[in-house]
C-alpha positions as a Markdown table, in Angstrom:
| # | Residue | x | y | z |
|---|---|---|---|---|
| 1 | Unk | 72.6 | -2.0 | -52.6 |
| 2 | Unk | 72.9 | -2.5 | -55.9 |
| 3 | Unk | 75.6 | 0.1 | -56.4 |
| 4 | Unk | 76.9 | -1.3 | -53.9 |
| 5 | Unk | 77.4 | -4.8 | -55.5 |
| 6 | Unk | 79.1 | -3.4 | -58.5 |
| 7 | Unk | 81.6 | -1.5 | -57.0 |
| 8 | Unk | 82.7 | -4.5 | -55.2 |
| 9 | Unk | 83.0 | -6.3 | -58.3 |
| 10 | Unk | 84.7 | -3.5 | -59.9 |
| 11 | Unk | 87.5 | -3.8 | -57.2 |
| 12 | Unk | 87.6 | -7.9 | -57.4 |
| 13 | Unk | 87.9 | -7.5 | -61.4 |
| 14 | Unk | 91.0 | -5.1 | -60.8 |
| 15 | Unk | 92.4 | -7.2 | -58.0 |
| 16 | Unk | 92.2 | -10.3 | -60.5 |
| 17 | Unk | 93.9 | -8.1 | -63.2 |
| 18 | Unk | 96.7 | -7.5 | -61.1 |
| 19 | Unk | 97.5 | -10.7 | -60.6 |
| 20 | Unk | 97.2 | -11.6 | -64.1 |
| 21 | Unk | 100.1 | -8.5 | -64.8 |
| 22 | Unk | 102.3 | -10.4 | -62.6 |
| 23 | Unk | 102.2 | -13.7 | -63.6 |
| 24 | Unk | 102.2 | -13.4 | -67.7 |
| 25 | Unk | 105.9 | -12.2 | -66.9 |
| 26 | Unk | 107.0 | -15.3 | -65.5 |
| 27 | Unk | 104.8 | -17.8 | -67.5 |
| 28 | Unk | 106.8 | -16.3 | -70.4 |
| 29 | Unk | 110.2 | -16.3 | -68.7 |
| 30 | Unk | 109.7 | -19.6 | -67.6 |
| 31 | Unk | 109.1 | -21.0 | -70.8 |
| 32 | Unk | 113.1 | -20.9 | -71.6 |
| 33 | Unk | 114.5 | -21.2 | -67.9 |
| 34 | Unk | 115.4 | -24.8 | -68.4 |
| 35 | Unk | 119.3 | -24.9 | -68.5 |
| 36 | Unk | 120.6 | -27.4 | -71.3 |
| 37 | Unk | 123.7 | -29.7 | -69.7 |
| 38 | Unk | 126.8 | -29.6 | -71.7 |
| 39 | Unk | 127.9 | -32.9 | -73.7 |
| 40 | Unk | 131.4 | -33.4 | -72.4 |
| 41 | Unk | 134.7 | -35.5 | -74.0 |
| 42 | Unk | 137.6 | -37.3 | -73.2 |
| 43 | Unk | 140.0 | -39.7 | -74.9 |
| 44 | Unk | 143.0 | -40.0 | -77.1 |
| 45 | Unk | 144.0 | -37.7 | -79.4 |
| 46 | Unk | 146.4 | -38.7 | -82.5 |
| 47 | Unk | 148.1 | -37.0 | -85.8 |
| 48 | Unk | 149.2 | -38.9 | -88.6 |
| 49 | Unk | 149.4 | -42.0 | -86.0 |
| 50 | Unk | 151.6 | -39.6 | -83.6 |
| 51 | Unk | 150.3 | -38.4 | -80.6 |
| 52 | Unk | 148.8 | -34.7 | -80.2 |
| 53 | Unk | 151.8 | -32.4 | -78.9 |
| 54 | Unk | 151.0 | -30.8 | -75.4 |
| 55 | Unk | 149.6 | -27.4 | -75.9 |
| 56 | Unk | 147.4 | -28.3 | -79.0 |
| 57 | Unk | 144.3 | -26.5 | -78.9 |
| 58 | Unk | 141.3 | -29.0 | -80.3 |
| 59 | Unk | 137.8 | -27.0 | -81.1 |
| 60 | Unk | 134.3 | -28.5 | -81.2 |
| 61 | Unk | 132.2 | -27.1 | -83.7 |
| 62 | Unk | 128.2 | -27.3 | -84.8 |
| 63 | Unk | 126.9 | -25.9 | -87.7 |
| 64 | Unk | 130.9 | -24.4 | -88.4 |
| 65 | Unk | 130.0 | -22.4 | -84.9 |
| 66 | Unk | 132.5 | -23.2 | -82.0 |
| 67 | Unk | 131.0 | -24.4 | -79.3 |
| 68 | Unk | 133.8 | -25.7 | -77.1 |
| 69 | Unk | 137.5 | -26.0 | -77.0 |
| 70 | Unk | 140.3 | -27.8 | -75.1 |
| 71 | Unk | 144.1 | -27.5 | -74.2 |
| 72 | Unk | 145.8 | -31.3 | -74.5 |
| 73 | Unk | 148.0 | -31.3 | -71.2 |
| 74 | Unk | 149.4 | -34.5 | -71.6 |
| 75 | Unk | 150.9 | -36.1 | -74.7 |
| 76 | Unk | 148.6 | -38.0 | -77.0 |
| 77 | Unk | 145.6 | -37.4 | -74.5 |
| 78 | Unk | 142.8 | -34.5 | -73.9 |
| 79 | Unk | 141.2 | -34.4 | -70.4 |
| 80 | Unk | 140.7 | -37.1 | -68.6 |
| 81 | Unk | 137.5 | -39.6 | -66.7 |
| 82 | Unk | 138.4 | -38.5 | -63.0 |
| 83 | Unk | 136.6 | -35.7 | -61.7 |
| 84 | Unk | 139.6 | -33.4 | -61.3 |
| 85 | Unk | 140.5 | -33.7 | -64.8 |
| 86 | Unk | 139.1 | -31.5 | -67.3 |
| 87 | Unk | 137.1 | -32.4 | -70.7 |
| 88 | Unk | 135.7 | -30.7 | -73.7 |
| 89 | Unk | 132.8 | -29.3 | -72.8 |
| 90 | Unk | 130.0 | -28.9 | -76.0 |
| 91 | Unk | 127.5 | -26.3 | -74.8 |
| 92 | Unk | 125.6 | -23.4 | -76.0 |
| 93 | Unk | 121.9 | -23.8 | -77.4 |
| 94 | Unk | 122.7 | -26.8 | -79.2 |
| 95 | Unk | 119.9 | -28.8 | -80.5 |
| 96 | Unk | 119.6 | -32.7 | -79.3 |
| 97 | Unk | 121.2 | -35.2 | -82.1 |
| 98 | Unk | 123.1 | -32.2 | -83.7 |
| 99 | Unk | 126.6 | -33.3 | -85.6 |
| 100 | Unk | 129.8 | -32.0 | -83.4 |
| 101 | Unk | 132.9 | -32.1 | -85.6 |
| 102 | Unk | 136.5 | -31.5 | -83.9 |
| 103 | Unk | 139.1 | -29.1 | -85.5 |
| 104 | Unk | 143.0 | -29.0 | -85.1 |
| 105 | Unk | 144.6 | -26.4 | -87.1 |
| 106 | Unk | 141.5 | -25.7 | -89.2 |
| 107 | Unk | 141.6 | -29.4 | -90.1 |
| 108 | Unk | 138.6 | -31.8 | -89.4 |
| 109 | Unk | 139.0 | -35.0 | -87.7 |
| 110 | Unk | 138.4 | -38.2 | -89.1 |
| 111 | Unk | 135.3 | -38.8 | -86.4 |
| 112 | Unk | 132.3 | -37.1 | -85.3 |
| 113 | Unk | 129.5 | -37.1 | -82.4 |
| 114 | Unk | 125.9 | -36.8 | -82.1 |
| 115 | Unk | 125.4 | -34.3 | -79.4 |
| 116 | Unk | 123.5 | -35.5 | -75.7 |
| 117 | Unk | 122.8 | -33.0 | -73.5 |
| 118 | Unk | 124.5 | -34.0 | -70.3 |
| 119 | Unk | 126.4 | -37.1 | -71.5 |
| 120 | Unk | 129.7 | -37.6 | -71.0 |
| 121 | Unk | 131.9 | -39.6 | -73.3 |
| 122 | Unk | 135.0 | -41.5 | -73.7 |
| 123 | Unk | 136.0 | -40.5 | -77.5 |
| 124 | Unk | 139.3 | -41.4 | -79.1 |
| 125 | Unk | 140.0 | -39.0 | -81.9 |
| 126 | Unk | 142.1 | -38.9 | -85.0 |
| 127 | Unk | 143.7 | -36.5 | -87.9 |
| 128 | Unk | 145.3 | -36.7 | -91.1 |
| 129 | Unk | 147.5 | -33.7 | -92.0 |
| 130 | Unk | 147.6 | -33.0 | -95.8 |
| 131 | Unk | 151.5 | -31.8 | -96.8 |
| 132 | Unk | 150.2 | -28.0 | -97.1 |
| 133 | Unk | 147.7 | -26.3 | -94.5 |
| 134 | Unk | 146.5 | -23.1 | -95.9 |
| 135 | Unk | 145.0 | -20.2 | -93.6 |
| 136 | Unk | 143.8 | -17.4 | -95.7 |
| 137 | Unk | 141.5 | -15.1 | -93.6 |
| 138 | Unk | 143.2 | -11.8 | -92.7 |
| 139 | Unk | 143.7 | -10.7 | -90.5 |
| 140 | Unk | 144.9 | -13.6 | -87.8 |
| 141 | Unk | 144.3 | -13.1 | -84.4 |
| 142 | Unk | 145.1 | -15.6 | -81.3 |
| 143 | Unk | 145.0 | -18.5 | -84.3 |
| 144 | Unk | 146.2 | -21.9 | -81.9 |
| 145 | Unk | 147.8 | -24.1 | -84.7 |
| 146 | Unk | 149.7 | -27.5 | -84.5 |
| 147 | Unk | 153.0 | -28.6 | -86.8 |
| 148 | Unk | 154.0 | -32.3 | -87.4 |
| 149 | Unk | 156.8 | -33.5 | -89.7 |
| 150 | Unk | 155.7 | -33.3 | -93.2 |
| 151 | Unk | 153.0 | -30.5 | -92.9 |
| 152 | Unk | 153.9 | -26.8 | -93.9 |
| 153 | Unk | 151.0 | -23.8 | -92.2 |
| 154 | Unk | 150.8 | -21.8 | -94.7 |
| 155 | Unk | 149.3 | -17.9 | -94.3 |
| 156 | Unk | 148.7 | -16.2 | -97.4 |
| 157 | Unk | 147.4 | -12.5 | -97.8 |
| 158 | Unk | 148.1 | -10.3 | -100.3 |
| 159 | Unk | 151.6 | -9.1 | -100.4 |
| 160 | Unk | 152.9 | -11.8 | -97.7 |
| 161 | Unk | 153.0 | -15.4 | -97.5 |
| 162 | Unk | 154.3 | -17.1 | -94.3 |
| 163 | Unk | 155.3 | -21.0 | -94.4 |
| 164 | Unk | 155.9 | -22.6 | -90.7 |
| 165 | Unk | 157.1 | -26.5 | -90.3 |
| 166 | Unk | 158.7 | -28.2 | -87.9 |
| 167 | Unk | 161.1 | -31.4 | -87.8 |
| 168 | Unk | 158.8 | -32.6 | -84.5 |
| 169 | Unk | 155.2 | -32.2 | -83.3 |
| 170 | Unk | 154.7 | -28.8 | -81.9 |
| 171 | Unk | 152.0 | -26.6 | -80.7 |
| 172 | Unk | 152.3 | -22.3 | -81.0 |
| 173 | Unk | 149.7 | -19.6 | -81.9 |
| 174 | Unk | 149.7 | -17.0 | -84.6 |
| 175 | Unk | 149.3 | -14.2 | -82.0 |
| 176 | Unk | 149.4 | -11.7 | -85.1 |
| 177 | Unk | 149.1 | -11.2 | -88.5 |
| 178 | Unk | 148.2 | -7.8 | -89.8 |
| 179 | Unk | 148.8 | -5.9 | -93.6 |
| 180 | Unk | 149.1 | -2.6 | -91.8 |
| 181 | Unk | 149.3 | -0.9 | -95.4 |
| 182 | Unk | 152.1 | 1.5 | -96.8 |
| 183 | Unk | 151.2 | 4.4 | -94.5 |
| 184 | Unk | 151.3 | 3.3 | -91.0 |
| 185 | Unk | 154.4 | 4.4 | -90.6 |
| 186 | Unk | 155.7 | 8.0 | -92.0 |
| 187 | Unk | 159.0 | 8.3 | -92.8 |
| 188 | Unk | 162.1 | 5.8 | -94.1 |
| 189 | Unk | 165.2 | 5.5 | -93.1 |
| 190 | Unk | 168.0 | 8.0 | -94.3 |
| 191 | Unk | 168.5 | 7.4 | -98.3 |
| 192 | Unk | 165.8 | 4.8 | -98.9 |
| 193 | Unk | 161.9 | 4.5 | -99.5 |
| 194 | Unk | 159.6 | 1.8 | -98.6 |
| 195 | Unk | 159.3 | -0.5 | -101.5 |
| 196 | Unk | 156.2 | -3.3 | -99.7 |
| 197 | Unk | 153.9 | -2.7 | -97.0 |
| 198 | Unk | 154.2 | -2.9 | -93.3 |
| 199 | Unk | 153.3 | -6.2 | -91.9 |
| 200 | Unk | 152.7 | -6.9 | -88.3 |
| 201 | Unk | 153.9 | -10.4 | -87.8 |
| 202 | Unk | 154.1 | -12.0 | -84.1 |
| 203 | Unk | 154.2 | -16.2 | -84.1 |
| 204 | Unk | 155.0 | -18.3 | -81.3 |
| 205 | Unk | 156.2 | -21.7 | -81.0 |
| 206 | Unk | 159.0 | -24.1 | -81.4 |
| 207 | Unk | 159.0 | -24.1 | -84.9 |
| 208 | Unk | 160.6 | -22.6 | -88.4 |
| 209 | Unk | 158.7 | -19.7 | -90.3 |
| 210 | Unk | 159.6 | -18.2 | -93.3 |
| 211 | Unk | 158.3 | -15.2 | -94.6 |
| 212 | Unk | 158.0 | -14.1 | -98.4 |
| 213 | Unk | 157.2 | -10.2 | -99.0 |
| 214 | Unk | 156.3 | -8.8 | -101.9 |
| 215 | Unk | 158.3 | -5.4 | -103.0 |
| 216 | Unk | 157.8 | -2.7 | -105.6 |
| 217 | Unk | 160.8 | -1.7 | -107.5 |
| 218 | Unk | 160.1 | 1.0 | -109.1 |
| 219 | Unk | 162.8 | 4.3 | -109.3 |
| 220 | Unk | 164.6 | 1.6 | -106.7 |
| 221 | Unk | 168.1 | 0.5 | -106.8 |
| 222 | Unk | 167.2 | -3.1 | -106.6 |
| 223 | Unk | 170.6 | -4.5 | -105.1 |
| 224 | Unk | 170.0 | -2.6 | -102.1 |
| 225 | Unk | 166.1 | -3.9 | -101.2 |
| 226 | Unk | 166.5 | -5.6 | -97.9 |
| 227 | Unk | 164.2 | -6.1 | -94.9 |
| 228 | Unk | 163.8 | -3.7 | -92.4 |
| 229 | Unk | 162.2 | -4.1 | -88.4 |
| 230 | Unk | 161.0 | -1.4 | -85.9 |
| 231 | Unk | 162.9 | -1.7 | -83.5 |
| 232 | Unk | 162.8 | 0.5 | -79.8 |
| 233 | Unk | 161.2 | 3.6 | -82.3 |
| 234 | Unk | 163.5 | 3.1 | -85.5 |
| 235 | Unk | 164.0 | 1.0 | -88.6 |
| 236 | Unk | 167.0 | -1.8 | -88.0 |
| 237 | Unk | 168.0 | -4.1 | -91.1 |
| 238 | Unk | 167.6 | -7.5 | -90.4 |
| 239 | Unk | 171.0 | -9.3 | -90.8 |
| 240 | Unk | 171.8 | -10.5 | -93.5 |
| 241 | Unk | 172.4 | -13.9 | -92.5 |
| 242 | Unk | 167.8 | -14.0 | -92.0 |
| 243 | Unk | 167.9 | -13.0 | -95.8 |
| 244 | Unk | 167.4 | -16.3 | -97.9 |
| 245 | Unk | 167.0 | -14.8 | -101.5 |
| 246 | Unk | 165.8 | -11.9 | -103.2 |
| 247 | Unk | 163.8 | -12.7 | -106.5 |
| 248 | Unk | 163.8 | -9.3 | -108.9 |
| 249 | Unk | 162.3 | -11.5 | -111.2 |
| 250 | Unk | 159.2 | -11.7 | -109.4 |
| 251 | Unk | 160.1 | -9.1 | -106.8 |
| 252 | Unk | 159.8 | -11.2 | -103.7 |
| 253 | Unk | 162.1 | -11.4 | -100.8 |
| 254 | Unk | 162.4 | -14.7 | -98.5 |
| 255 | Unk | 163.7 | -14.0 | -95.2 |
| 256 | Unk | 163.4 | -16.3 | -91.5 |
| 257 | Unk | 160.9 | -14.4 | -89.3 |
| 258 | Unk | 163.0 | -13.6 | -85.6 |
| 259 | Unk | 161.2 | -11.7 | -82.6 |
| 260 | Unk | 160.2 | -8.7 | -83.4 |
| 261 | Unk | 157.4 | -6.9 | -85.4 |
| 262 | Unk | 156.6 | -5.0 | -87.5 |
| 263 | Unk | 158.5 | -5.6 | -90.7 |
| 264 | Unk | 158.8 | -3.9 | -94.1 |
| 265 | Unk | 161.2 | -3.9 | -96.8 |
| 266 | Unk | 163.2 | -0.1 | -97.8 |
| 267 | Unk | 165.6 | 0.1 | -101.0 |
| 268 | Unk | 167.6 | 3.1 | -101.7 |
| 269 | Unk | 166.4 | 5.4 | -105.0 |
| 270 | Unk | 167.5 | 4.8 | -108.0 |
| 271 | Unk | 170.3 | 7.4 | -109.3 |
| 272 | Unk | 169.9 | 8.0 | -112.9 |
| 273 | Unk | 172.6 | 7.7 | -115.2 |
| 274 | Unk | 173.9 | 11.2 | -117.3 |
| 275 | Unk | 173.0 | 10.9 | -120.6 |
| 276 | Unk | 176.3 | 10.8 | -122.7 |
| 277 | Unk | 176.3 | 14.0 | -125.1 |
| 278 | Unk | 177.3 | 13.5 | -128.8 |
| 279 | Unk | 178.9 | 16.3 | -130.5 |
| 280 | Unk | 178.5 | 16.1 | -134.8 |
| 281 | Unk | 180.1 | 19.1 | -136.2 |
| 282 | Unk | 179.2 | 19.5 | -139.7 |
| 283 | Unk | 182.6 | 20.4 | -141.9 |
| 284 | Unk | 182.5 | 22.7 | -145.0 |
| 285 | Unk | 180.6 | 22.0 | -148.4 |
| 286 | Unk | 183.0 | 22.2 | -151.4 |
| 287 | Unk | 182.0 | 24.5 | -154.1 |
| 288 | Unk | 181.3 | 23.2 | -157.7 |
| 289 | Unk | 184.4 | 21.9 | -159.8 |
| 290 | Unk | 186.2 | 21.6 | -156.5 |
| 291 | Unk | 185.3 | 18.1 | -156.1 |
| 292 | Unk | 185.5 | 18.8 | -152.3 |
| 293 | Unk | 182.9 | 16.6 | -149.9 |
| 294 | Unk | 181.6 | 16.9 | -147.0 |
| 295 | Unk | 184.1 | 16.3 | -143.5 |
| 296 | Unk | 182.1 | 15.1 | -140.4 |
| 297 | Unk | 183.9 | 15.0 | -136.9 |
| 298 | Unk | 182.4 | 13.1 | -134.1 |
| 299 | Unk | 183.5 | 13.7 | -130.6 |
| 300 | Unk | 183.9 | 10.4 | -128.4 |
| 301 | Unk | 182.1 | 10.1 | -125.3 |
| 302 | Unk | 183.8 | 11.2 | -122.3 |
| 303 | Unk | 184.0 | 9.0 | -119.0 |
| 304 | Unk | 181.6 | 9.3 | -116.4 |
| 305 | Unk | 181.5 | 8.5 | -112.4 |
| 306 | Unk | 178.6 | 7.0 | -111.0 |
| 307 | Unk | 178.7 | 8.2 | -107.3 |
| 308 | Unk | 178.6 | 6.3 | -104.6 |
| 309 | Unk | 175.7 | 5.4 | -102.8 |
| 310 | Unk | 176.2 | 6.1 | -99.0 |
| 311 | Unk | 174.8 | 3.4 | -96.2 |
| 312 | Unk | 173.5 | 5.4 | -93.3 |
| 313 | Unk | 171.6 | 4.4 | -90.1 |
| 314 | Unk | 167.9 | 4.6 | -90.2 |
| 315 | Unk | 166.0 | 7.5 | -88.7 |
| 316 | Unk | 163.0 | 7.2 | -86.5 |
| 317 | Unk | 159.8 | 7.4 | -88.4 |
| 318 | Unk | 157.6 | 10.4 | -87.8 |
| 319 | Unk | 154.0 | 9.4 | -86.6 |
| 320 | Unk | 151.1 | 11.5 | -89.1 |
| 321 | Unk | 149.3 | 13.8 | -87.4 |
| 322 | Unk | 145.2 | 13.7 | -88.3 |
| 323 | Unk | 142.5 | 16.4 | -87.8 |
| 324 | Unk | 140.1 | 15.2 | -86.5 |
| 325 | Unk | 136.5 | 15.3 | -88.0 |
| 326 | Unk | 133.4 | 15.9 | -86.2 |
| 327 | Unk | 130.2 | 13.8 | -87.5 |
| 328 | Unk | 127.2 | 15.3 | -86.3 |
| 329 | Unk | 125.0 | 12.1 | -85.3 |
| 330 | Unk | 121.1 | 12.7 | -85.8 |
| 331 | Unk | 118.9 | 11.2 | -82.7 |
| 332 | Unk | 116.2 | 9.0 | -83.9 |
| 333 | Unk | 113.0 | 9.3 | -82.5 |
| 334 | Unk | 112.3 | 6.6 | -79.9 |
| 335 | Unk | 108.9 | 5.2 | -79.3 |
| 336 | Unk | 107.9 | 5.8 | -75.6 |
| 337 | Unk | 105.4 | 2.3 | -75.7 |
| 338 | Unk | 108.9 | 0.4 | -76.6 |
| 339 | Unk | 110.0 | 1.6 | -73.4 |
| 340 | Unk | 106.8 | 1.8 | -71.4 |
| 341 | Unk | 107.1 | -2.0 | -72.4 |
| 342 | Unk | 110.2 | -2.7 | -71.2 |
| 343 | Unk | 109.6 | -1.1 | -67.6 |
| 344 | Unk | 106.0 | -3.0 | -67.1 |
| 345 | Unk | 107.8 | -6.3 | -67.9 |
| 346 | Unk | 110.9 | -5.3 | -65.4 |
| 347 | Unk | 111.1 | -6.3 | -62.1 |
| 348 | Unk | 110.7 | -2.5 | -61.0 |
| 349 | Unk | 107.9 | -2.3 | -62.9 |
| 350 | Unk | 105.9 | -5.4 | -62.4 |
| 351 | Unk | 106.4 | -3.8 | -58.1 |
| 352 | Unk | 104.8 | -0.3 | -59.5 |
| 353 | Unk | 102.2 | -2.0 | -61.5 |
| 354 | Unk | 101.2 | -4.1 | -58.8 |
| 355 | Unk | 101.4 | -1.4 | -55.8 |
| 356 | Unk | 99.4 | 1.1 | -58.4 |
| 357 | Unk | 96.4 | -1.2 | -59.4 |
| 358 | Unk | 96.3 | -2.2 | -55.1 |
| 359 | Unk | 95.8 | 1.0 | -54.2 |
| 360 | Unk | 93.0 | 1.8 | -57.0 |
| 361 | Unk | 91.1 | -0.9 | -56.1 |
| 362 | Unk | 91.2 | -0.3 | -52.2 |
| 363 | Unk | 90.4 | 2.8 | -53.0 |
| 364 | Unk | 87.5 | 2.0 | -55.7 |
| 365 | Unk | 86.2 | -0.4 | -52.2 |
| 366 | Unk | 86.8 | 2.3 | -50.0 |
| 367 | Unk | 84.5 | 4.8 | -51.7 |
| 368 | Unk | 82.7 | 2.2 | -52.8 |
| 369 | Unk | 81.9 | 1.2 | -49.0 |
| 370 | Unk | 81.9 | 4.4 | -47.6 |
| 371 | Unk | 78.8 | 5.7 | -50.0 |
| 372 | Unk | 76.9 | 2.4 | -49.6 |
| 373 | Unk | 77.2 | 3.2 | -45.5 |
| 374 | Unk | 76.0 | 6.6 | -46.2 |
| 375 | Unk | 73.2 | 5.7 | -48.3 |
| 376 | Unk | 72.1 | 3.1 | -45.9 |
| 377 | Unk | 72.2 | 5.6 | -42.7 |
| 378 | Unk | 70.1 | 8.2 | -45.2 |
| 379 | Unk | 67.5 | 5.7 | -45.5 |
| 380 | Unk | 67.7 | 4.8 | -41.9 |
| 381 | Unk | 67.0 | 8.3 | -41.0 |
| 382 | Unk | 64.7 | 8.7 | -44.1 |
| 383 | Unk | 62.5 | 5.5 | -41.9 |
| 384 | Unk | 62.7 | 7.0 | -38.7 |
| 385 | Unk | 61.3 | 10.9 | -39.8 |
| 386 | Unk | 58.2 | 8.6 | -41.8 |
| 387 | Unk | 57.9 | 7.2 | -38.5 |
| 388 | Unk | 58.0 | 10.0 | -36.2 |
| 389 | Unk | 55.5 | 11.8 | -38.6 |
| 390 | Unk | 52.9 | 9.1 | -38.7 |
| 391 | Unk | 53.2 | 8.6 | -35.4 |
| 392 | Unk | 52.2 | 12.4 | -34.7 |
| 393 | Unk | 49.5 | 12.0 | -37.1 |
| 394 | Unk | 47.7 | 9.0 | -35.0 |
C-alpha cells in the first residue's frame, strides 16, 4: 500500500508540474498585453502668422523619435473634432507625461504637449521660419518640406547645393537626393569628360530650385563646361536658357533644376597649344685684327591655327560590367537549448509539453495501479493457501 501511495503522488506532482509549464507562459505574456491608447490632436496650424499650405506634412516627435505624423487637408487647419475627421495620432511605447514636440520642415514649433494616453486634444499650433532652412543629411529620401515667402530650403552635400523658395506658401517633397559618385555612369558624351559627379536630383512641388554643382577643371576647356541630363538612355545638354552662371573662379555652375534626373556636368578637353619654335643661328667669329663680331639671326615665329573644336551629340553611356565575387559565409554554431527554448515557450510546444507530461503520468498511475492490484490479489491468494493449509492441519 505504501508503494502504492507514492506512485500516486508521483503522478499528482507531475500533473501539477504540467500545469505550472502552461501557465508561466502566459503570466509572462500577460505582463505587457495591456495596449497603450494613442494621444490624439487637432487645431490650427500657422506659419509666420500665415496659415499652413494644404499638403504640409506636420511630425510628432518624442525623444527626436517620430511617433506620428499628419497631412493638413484644409488650409490653416490639421484634422478635425468630428469623428470622420482625422487627427495626429501620438502612439508607440511612449511613457505617460513624456514631451511631444511638432516638426514642419525640420523646424520646431513654438508649443509643446505632455503626452496622455488616450486623450484627445484641441491644440492650436505655431512656427516661425528663420530666412534659411538647412537640410544636410545625405542622402534625402521622401523628405515632406513646406516653403513660405521669405524662407529659402536649403540641401547641402558635398559637391551640390540646392536652394528652393517660393513667392507663396507651398507644400512638395524632396523625393530624391543622391551623390551617385563619378562612376555610375561609364562613358561621356562624344568629345567631352565628366568634370562633377552624378547627382540624382527628383523635387516636387510648386516651387523654384536652383541647383549649384561643383566641377573639376582640370585638362578642360572651361568655356565649354555645361550641364548635362540622362535623358531616354543618353546625355542631353540642358538649355542654355536653365544655365544661370558659370563661376571658373570657384568652379561652380548655377543652373534651375527641370524634370528629369540624373544630372552631371561634361566639358570638352583641353587642346594644348604648339609650342612656338625659336631658331638662333650663331654667325661666324672674326679672326684677330679683323675687328669682325659676332652676327646672330633670329627667325620670327610663324602663325599657328588652333583647330576647331567640334559640338557633337552625346552618345549613350555604356553600363560597367562587374565580376562578381563569391564570399564564403562560415555557419556559427547554434546552441540547441536557445531553440529547445523557444519551442517549449511556443504555442506548439506548450501542446507537446502538455500532451507529453499527460501521458507519463497516466501512465506512471497506470502501472502504478496495475502493480498495487497485483500485489493485493498475491496477498489474497497468499491468505487463502494459509488458510486452506491450517485448515487441513485441524
Amino acid at each position: 500500500m505504501e508503494a502504492k501511495n507514492k506512485l500516486q503522488f508521483c503522478a499528482i506532482f507531475l500533473i501539477f508540474f504540467s500545469l505550472l509549464v502552461i501557465s508561466l507562459p502566459v503570466l509572462v505574456l500577460g505582463q505587457d498585453s495591456s495596449p497603450q491608447f494613442p494621444h490624439l490632436f487637432y487645431g490650427t496650424s500657422k506659419i509666420n502668422d500665415l496659415d499652413t499650405p494644404v499638403g504640409t506634412v506636420i511630425v510628432a516627435k518624442v525623444n527626436g523619435v517620430e511617433k506620428g505624423r499628419i497631412t493638413v487637408a484644409e488650409a490653416g487647419k490639421y484634422g478635425g473634432l468630428s469623428g470622420n475627421q482625422n487627427k495626429l495620432l501620438v502612439q508607440g511605447n511612449i511613457e505617460e507625461g513624456a514631451e511631444i514636440e511638432f516638426y514642419i520642415s525640420g523646424v520646431k514649433a513654438n508649443e509643446v504637449h505632455s503626452f496622455e494616453s488616450g486623450d484627445i486634444t484641441e491644440k492650436n499650433i505655431t512656427w516661425n521660419f528663420p530666412s534659411t532652412i538647412e537640410i544636410s543629411q545625405t542622402p534625402i529620401s521622401n523628405e515632406p518640406i513646406t516653403c513660405v515667402s521669405g524662407t529659402t530650403i536649403k540641401v547641402v552635400m558635398q559637391g551640390l547645393e540646392l536652394q528652393t523658395s517660393c513667392d507663396d506658401a507651398a507644400a512638395g517633397t524632396i523625393n530624391n537626393v543622391t551623390d551617385l559618385g563619378s562612376t555610375y555612369f561609364i562613358g561621356s558624351p562624344e568629345g567631352t569628360s565628366s568634370v562633377s559627379n552624378t547627382f540624382e536630383i527628383s523635387v516636387s512641388g510648386n516651387f523654384d530650385v536652383i541647383a549649384v554643382m561643383s566641377y573639376n577643371d582640370t585638362g578642360i576647356d572651361e568655356s565649354t563646361i555645361t550641364v548635362y541630363k540622362f535623358v531616354g538612355g543618353s546625355w542631353v545638354s540642358i538649355p542654355s536658357s536653365d544655365i544661370i552662371s558659370i563661376d571658373t573662379v570657384n568652379n561652380k555652375i548655377t543652373f534651375r533644376l527641370t524634370p528629369g534626373t540624373p544630372y552631371a556636368g561634361f566639358g570638352s578637353e583641353q587642346i594644348p597649344t604648339p609650342a612656338t619654335p625659336t631658331n638662333t643661328p650663331s654667325g661666324p667669329t672674326g679672326g684677330g685684327g679683323g675687328g669682325g663680331g659676332t652676327a646672330a639671326l633670329t627667325a620670327q615665329p610663324t602663325a599657328t591655327t588652333t583647330p576647331a573644336i567640334t559640338e557633337t551629340s552625346p552618345q549613350q553611356p555604356t553600363t560597367p560590367t562587374t565580376t562578381p565575387t563569391t564570399t564564403a559565409t562560415v555557419s556559427q554554431p547554434t546552441n540547441p537549448l536557445t531553440g529547445f527554448v523557444a519551442f517549449v515557450t511556443s504555442p506548439n510546444g506548450i501542446m507537446v509539453s502538455i500532451s507529453v507530461l499527460a501521458v507519463l503520468a497516466l501512465s506512471v498511475w497506470y502501472f502504478g495501479f496495475k502493480k498495487s492490484k497485483k500485489t493485493e490479489i498475491s496477498e489474497v491468494q497468499n491468505n487463502e493457501v494459509q488458510n486452506q493449509q491450517t485448515e487441513t492441519t485441524i
